[in-house]
N, CA, C and O atoms as CSV, one atom per row, in Angstrom:
chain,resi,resn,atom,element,x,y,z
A,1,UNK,N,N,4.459,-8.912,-6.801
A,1,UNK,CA,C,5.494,-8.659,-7.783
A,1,UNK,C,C,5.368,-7.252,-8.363
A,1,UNK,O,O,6.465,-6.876,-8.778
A,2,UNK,N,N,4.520,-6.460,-8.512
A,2,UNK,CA,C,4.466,-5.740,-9.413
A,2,UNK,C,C,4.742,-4.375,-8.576
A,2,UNK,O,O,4.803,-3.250,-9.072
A,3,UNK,N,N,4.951,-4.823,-6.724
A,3,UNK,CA,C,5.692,-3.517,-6.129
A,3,UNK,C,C,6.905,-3.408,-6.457
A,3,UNK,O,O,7.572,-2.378,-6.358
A,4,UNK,N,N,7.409,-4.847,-7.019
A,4,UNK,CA,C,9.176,-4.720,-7.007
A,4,UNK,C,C,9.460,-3.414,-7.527
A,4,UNK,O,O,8.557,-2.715,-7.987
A,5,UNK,N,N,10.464,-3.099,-7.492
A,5,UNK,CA,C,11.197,-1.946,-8.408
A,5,UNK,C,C,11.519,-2.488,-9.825
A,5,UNK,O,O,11.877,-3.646,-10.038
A,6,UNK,N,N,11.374,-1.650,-10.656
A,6,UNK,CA,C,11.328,-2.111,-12.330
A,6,UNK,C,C,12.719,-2.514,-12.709
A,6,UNK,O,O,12.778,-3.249,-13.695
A,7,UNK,N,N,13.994,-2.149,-12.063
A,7,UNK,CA,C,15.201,-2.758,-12.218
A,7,UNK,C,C,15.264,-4.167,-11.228
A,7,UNK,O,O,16.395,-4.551,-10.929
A,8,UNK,N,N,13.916,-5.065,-10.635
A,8,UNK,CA,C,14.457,-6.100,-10.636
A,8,UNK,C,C,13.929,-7.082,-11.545
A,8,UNK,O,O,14.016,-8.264,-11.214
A,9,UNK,N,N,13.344,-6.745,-12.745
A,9,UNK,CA,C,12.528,-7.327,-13.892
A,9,UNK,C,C,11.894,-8.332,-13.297
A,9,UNK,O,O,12.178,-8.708,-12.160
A,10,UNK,N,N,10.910,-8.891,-14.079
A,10,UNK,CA,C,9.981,-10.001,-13.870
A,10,UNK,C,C,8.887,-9.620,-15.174
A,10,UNK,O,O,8.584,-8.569,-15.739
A,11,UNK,N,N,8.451,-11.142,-15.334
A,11,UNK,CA,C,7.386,-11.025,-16.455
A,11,UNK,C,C,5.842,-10.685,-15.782
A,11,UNK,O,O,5.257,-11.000,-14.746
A,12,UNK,N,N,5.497,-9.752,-17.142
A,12,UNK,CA,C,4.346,-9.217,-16.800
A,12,UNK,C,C,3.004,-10.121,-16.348
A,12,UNK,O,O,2.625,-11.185,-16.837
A,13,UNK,N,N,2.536,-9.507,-15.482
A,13,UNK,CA,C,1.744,-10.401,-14.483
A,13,UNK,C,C,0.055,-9.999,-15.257
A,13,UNK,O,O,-0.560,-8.948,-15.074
A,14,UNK,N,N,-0.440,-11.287,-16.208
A,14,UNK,CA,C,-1.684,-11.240,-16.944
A,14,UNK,C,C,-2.770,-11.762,-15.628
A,14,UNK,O,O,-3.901,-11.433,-15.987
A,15,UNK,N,N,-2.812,-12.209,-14.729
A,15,UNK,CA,C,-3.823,-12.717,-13.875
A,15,UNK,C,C,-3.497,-12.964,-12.498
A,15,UNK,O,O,-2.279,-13.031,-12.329
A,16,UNK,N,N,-4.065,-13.095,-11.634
A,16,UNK,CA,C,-3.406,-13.774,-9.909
A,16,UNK,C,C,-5.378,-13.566,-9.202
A,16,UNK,O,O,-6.411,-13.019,-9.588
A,17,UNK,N,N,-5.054,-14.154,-8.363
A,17,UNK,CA,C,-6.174,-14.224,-7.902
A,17,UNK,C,C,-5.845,-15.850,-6.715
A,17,UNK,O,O,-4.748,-16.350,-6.469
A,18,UNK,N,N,-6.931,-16.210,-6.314
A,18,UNK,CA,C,-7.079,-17.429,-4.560
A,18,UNK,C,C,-7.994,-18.571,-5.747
A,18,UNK,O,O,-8.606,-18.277,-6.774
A,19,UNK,N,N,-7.859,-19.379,-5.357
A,19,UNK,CA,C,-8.397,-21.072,-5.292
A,19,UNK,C,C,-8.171,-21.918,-4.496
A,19,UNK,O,O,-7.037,-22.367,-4.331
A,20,UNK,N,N,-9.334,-22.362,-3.753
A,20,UNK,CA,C,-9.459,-23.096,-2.758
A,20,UNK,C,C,-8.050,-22.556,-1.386
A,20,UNK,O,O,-7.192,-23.258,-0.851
A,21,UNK,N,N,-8.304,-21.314,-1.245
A,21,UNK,CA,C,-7.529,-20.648,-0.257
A,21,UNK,C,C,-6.200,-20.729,-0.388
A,21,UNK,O,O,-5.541,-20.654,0.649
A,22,UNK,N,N,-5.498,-20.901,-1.680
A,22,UNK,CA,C,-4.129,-20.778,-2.425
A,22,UNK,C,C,-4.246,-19.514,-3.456
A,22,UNK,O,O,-5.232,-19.189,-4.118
A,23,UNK,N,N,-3.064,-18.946,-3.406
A,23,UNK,CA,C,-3.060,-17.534,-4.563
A,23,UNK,C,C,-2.094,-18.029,-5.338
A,23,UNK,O,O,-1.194,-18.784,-4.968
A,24,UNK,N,N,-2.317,-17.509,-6.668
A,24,UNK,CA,C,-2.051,-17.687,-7.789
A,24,UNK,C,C,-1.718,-17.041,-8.649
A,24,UNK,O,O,-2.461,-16.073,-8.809
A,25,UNK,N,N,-0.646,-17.126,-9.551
A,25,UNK,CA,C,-0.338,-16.034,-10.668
A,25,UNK,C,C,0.491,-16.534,-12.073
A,25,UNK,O,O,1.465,-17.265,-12.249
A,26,UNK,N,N,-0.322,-15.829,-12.899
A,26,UNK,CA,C,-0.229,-16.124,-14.330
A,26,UNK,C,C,0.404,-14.744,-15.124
A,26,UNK,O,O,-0.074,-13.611,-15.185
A,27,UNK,N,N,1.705,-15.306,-15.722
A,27,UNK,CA,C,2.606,-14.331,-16.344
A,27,UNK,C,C,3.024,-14.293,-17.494
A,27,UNK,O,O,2.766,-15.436,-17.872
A,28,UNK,N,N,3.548,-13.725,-18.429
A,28,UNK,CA,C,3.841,-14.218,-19.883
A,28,UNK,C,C,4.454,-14.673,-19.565
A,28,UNK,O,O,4.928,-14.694,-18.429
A,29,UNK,N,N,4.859,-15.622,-21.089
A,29,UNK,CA,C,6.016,-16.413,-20.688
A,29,UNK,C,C,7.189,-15.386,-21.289
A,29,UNK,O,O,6.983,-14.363,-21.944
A,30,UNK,N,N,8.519,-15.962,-20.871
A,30,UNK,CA,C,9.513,-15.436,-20.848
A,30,UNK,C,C,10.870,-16.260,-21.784
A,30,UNK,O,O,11.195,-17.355,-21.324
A,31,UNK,N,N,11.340,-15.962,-22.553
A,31,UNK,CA,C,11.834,-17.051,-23.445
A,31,UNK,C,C,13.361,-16.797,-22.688
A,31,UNK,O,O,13.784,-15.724,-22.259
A,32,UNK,N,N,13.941,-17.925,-22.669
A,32,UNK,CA,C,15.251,-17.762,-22.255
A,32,UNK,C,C,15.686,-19.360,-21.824
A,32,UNK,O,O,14.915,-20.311,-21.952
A,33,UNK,N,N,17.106,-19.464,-21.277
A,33,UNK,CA,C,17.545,-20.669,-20.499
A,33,UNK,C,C,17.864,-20.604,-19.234
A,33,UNK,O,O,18.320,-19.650,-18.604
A,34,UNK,N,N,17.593,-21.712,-18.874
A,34,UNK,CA,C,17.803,-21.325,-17.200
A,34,UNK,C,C,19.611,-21.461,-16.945
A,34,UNK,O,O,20.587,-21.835,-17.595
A,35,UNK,N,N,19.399,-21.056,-15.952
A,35,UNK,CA,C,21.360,-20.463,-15.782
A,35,UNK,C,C,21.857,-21.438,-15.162
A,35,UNK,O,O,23.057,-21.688,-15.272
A,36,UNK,N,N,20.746,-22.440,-14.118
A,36,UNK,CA,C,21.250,-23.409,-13.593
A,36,UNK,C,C,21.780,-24.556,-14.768
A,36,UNK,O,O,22.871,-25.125,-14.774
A,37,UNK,N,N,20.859,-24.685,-15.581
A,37,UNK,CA,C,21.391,-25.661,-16.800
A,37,UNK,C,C,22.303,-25.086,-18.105
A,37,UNK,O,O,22.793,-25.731,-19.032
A,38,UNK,N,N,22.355,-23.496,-17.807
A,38,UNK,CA,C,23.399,-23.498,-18.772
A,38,UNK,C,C,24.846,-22.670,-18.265
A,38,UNK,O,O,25.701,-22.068,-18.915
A,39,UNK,N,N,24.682,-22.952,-16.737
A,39,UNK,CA,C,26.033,-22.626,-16.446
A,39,UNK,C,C,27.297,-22.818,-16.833
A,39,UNK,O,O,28.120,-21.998,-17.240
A,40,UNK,N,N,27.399,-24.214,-16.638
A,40,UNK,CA,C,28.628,-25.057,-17.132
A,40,UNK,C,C,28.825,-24.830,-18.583
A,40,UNK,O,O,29.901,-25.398,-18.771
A,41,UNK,N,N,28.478,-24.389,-19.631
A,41,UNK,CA,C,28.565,-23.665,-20.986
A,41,UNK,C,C,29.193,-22.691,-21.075
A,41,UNK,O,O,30.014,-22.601,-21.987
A,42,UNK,N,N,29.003,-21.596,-20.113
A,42,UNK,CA,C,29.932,-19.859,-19.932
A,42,UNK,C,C,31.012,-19.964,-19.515
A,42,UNK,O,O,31.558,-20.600,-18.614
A,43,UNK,N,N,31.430,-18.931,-20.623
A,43,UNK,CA,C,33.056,-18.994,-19.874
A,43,UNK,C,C,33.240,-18.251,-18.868
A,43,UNK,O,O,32.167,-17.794,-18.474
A,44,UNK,N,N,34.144,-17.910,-18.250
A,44,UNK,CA,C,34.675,-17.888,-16.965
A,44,UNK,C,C,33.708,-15.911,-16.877
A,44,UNK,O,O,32.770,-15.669,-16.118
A,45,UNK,N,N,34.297,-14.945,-17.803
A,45,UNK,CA,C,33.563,-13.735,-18.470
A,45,UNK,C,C,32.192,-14.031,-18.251
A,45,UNK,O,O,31.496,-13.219,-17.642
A,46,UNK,N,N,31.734,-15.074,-18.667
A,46,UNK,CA,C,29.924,-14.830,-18.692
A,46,UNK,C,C,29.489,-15.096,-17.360
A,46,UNK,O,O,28.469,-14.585,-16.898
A,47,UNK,N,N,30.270,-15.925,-16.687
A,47,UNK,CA,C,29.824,-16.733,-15.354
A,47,UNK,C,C,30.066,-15.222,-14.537
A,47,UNK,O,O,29.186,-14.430,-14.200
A,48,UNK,N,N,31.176,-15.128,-14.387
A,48,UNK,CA,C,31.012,-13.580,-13.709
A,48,UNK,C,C,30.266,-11.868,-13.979
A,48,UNK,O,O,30.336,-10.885,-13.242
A,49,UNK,N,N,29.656,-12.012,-15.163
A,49,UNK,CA,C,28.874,-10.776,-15.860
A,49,UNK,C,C,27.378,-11.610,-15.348
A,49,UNK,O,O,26.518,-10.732,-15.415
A,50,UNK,N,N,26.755,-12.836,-14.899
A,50,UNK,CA,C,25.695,-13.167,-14.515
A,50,UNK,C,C,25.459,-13.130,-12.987
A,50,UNK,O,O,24.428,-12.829,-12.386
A,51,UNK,N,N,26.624,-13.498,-12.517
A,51,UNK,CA,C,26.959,-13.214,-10.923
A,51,UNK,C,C,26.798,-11.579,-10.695
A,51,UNK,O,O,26.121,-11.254,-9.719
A,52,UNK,N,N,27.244,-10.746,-11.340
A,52,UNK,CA,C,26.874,-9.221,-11.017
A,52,UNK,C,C,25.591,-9.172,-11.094
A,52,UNK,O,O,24.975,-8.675,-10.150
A,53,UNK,N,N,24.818,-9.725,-12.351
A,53,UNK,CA,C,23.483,-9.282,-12.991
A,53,UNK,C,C,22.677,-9.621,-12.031
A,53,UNK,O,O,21.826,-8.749,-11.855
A,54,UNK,N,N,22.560,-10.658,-11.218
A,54,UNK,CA,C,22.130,-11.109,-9.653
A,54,UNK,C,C,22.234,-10.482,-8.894
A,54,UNK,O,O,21.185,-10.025,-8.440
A,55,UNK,N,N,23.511,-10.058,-8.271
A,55,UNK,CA,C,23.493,-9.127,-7.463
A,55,UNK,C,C,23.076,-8.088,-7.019
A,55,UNK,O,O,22.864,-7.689,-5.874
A,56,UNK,N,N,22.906,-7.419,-8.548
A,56,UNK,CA,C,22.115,-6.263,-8.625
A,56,UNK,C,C,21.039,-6.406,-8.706
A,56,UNK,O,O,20.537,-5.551,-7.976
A,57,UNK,N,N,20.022,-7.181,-9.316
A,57,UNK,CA,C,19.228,-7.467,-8.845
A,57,UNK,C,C,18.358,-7.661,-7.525
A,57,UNK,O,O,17.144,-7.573,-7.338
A,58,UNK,N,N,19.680,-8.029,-6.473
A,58,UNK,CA,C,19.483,-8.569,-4.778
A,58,UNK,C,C,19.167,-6.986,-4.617
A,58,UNK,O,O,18.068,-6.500,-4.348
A,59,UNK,N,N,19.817,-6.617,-4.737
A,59,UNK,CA,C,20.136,-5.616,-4.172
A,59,UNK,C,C,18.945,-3.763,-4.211
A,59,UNK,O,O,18.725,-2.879,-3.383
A,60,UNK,N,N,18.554,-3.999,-5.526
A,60,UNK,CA,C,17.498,-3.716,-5.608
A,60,UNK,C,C,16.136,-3.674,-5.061
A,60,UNK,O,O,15.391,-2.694,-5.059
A,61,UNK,N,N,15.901,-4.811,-4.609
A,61,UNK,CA,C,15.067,-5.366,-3.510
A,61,UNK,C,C,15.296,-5.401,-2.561
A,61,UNK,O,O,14.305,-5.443,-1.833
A,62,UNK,N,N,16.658,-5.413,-1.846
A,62,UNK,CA,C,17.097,-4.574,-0.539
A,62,UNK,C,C,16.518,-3.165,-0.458
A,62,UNK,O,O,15.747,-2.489,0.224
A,63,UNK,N,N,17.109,-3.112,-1.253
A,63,UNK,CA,C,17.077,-1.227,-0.822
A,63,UNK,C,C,15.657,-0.963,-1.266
A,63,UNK,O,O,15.308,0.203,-1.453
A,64,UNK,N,N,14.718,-2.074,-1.469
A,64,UNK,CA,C,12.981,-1.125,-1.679
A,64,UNK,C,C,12.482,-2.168,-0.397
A,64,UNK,O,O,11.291,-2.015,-0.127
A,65,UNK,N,N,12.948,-2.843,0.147
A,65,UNK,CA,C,12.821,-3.838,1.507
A,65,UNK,C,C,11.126,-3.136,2.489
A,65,UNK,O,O,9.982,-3.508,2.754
A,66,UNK,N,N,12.278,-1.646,2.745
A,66,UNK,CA,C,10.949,-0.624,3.754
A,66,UNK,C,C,9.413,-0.971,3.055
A,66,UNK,O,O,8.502,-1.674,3.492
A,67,UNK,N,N,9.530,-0.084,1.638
A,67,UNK,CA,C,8.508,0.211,0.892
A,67,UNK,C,C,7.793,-0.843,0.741
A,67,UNK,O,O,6.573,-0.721,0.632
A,68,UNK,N,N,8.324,-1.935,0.708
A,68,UNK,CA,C,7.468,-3.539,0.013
A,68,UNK,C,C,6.928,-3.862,1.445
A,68,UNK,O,O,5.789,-4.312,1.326
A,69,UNK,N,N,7.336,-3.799,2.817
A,69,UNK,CA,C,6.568,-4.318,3.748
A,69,UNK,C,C,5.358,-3.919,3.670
A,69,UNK,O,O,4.591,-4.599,4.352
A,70,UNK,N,N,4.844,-2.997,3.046
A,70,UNK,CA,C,3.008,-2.152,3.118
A,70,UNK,C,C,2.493,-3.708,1.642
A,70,UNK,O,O,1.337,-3.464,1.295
A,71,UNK,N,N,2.814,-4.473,1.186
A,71,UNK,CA,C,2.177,-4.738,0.082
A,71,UNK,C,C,2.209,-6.410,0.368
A,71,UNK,O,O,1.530,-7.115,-0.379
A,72,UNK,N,N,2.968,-7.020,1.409
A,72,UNK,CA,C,3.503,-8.341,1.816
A,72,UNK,C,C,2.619,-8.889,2.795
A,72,UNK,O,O,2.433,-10.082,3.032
A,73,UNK,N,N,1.995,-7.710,3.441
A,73,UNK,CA,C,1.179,-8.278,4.484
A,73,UNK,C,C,1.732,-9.193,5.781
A,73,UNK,O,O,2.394,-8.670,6.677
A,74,UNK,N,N,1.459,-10.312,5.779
A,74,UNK,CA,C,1.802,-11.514,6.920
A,74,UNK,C,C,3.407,-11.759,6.550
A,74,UNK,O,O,4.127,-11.925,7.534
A,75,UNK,N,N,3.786,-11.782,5.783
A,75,UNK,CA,C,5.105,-12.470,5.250
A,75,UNK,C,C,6.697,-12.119,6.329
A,75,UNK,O,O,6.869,-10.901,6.363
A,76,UNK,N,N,7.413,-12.621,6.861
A,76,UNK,CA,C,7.581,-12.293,8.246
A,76,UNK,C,C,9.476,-11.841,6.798
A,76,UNK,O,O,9.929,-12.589,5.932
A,77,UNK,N,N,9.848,-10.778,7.105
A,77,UNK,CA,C,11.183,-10.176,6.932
A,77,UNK,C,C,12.498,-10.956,7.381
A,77,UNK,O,O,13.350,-10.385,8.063
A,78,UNK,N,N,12.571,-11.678,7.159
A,78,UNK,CA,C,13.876,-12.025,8.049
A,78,UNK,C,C,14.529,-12.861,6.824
A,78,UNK,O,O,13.901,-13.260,5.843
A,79,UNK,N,N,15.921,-13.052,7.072
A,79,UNK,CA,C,17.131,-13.729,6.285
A,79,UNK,C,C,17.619,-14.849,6.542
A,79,UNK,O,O,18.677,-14.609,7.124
A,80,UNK,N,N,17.474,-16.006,6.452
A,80,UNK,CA,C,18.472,-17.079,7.191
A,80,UNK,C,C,19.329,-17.657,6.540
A,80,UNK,O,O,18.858,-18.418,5.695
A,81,UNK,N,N,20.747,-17.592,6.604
A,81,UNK,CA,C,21.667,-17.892,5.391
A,81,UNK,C,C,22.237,-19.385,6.784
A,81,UNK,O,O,22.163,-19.430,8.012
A,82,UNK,N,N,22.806,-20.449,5.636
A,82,UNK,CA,C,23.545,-21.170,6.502
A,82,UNK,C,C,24.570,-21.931,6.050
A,82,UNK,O,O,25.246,-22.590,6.840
């Protein structure tokens, strides 16, 4: 996480480390609601100003895609939409 690019936010990462050959990571917490449960609440304006805020987000991480393969190691690149 902490190669992402700083415009795709994430909470700050206090610990990570392996147990019993699983990795692990410990972050602040982050106060907020999740969008899946408070979708149906926004109006039509918010639902589409959160759909951009995503996007850009995606997209961000596209375009640092190259740079992040040096930090991913094994993790195989590919997309499968269906």
């Amino acid at each position: 996480m902490r190669a992402l690019p700083r415009e795709v936010g994430h909470p700050e990462i206090v610990g990570e480390g392996t147990a019993e050959g699983h990795g692990w990571i410990v972050s602040r917490e982050v106060r907020g609601q999740n969008l899946h449960e408070t979708w149906p609440t926004l109006t039509p304006a918010d639902q589409e100003r959160a759909i951009h805020q995503l996007w850009a987000r995606a997209r961000f991480v596209h375009d640092a895609s190259p740079s992040l393969k040096a930090h991913v190691g094994s993790i195989q690149w590919r997309c499968r939409f269906r």
